[in-house]
N, C-alpha and C positions, 0 to 999 in steps of 0.2 A: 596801271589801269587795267583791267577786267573786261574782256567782252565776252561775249555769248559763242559755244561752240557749234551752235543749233544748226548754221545755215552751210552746208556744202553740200557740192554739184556731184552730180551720179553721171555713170560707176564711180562707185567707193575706193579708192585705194590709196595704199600703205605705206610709205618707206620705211623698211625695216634696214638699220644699221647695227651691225655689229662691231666689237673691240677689235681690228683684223688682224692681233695679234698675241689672240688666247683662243686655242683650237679648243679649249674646255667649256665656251659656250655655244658650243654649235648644239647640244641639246636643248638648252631654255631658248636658243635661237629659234631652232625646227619649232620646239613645242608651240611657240606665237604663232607662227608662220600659220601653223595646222587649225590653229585657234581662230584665227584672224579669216583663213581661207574657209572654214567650216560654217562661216558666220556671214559668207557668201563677199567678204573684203579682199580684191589683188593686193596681192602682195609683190612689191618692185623691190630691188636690192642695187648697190650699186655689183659693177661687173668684177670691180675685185674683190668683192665679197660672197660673189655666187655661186661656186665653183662647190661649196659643200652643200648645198641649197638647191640644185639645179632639178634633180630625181623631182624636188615639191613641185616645179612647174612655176617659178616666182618669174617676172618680168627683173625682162637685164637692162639697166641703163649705165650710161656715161655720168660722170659727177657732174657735170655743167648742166643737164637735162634731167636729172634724177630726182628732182621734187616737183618736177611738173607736175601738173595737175593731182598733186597728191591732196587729201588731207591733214595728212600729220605725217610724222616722221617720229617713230620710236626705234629710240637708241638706247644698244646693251654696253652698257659698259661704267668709265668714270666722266670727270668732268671734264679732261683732255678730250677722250670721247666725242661727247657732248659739244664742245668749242670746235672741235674740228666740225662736226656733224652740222654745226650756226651757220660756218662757211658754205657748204652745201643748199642750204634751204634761204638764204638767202636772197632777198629780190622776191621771191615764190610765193609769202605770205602766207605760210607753210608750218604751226607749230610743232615744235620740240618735245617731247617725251620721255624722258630718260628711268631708265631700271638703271639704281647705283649696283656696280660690277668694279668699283675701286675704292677707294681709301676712305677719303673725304667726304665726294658726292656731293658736293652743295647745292650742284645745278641737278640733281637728278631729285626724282618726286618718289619715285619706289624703289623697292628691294626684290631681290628674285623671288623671294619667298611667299609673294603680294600679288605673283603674276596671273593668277584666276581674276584678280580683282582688279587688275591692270586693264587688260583685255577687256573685260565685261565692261570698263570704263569707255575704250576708244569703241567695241562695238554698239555701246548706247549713246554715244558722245555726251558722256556724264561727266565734262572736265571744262574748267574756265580756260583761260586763256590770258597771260598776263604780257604787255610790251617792253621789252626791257630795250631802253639805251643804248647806241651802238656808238665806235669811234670812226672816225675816216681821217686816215695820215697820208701828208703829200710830203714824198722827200725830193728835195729841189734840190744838184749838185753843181758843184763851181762851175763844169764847162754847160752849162745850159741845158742841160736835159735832169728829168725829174723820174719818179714812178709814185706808186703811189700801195696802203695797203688800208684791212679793214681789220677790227678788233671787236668784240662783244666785251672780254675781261679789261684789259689793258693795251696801252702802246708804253714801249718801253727802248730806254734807249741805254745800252752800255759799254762798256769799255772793251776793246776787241782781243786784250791780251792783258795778263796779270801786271806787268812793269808798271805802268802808270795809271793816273786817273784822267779819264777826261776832262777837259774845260767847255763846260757849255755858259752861255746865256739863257737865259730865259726873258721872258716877253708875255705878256698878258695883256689882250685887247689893241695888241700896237704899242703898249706903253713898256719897254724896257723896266723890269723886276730884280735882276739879282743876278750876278756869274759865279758859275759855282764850278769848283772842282772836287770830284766824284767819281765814284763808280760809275753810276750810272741816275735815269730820273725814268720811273713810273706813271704815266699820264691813265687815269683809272677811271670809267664807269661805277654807279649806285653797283649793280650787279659784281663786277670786280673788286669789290672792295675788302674783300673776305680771302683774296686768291694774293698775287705778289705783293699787292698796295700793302694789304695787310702786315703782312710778312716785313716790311721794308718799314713798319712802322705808322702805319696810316692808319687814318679811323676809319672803323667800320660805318657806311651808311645804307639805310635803310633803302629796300628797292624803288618805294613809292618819291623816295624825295629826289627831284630831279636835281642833279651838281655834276661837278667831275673835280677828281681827288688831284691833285700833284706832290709826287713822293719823290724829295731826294734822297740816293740809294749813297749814303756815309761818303756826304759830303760834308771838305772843310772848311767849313766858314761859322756865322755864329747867326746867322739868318739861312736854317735848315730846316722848319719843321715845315710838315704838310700842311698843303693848303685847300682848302673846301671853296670852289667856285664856279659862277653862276653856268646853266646850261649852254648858254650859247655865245659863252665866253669861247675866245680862239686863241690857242696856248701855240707858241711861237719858241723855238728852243734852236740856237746854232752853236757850233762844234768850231770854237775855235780856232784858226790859221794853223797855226802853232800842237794844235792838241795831238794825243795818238790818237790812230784810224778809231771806231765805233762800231755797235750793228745797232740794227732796231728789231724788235721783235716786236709783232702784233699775235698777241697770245697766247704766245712762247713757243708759236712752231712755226711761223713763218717769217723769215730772217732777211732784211734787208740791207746788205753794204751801208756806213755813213763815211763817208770818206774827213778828214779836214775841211772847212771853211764848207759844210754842208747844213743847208736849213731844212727843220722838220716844222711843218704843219698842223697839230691835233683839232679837229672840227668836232660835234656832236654829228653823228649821220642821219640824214633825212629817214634812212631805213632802220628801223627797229626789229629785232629777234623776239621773237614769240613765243614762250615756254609753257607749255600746257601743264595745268595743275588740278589732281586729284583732289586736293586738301583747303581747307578752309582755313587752316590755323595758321597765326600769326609769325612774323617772320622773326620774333621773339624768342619760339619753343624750335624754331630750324635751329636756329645760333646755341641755344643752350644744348640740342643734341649733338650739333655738329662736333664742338668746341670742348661738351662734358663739362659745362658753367655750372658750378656750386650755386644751387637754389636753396639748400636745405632750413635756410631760417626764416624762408618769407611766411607771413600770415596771411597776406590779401587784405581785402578791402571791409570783409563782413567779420569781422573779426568783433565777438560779443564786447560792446560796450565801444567801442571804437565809431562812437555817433559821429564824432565830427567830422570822419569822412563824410 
């Protein structure tokens, strides 16, 4: 879904996040900075990324208070980046902006070489606004105490050591599904669907279609392929008595202990991540850049004599 970036509160101001560990873009860094500030917009940073920034006169905040009252948050970097940077603006109601500065870039909308035209975007507020699906995982363990973590891409659960595979169950809506023994199982977001799901064998889905993916990661059984199911379905997965230890990862950098005979929770989260978009074009020609998809035989639709389209 699509809102309008029209409406935000004055003073203007910016979260600027940088990769904080590539000192080669502290120039296209500065150069926003300068851009953004010239254009009469603060520019906040968090505190461990200010320290080559500080001479501009940027506001220093904490990660827990550092999207307050912003409105956007433009991040240099990739899509790690970017996933880290979701955690941050989180709760804030605060879109994402990404310059790709890594490999992939899925989640990012521009390229450094774009950054006139990046800028002239947030300073007109010439960009939609799209809500992407978020996860919320509660891990319950034997002696009675829980914690809990948040994902945009994935919740992922895998084996804590090469020897073995883990033994999970799985569970769908309360109804017991399938026990599998695995590496590991991929709980995916429409938006994650391109990042580990992928990888591990999953289909890609479209951002607009609300589902959530489940991927077993080369599991043995003969009932293993991924599954596509409804939004507010609640995916229910335990770690066998018997199994070896587990971790979970919620989007690959935040790692949580599974010990034996521990239950994982996967929800849809009431909160949703916001990613700001420059582009109008369909999430069609993203995939075919991303990817390097063979198009070269299509004709299209107006192709002479081809009435019965």
């Amino acid at each position: 879904m699509s809102t309008s970036a029209s409406s935000v509160s004055s003073p203007r101001r910016v979260l600027v996040i940088p990769h904080g560990g590539r000192p080669d873009l502290a120039d296209i860094t500065a150069r926003a900075i300068k851009k953004l500030q010239a254009a009469g917009i603060t520019v906040r940073m968090l505190s461990v990324d200010s320290e080559r920034y500080e001479q501009l006169g940027v506001e220093v905040r904490e990660p827990h208070v550092a999207a307050a009252d912003c409105e956007l948050a433009l991040v240099f970097g990739g899509d790690g980046t970017i996933l880290r940077s979701a955690y941050l603006v989180r709760g804030h109601n605060v879109p994402l902006l990404g310059v790709n500065l890594g490999h992939m870039g899925f989640l990012a909308e521009s390229d450094p070489e774009n950054l006139p035209a990046v800028i002239a975007a947030v300073v007109n507020r010439s960009y939609s606004v799209e809500r992407r699906m978020a996860l919320d995982l509660s891990v319950f363990y034997p002696d009675g105490t829980q914690t809990s973590g948040w994902a945009l891409n994935e919740v992922s659960i895998e084996k804590a050591s090469r020897e073995r595979m883990i033994e999970l169950v799985v569970a769908i809506d309360d109804e017991p599904l399938s026990a599998w023994a695995a590496d590991g199982l991929v709980c995916s977001t429409p938006t994650g669907s391109t990042a580990y799901a992928w990888s591990a064998g999953g289909p890609v889905v479209w951002p607009d279609v609300e589902a959530l993916v489940v991927v077993p990661i080369s599991a043995h059984a003969l009932f293993s392929r991924p599954l596509v199911i409804g939004p507010n379905s609640e995916i229910d997965f335990e770690v066998v008595a018997d199994s070896p230890a587990a971790v979970a990862w919620c989007d690959g950098g935040r790692m949580i202990d599974v010990p034996p005979g521990a239950r994982l929770e996967v929800r849809r989260s009431p909160k949703t991540t916001l990613l700001a978009r420059l582009h109008s074009a369909p999430f069609t020609d993203r995939l075919v850049a991303k990817f390097n998809l063979p198009v070269g035989g299509w004709r299209g639709r107006t192709v002479k004599g081809d009435s019965a389209r």
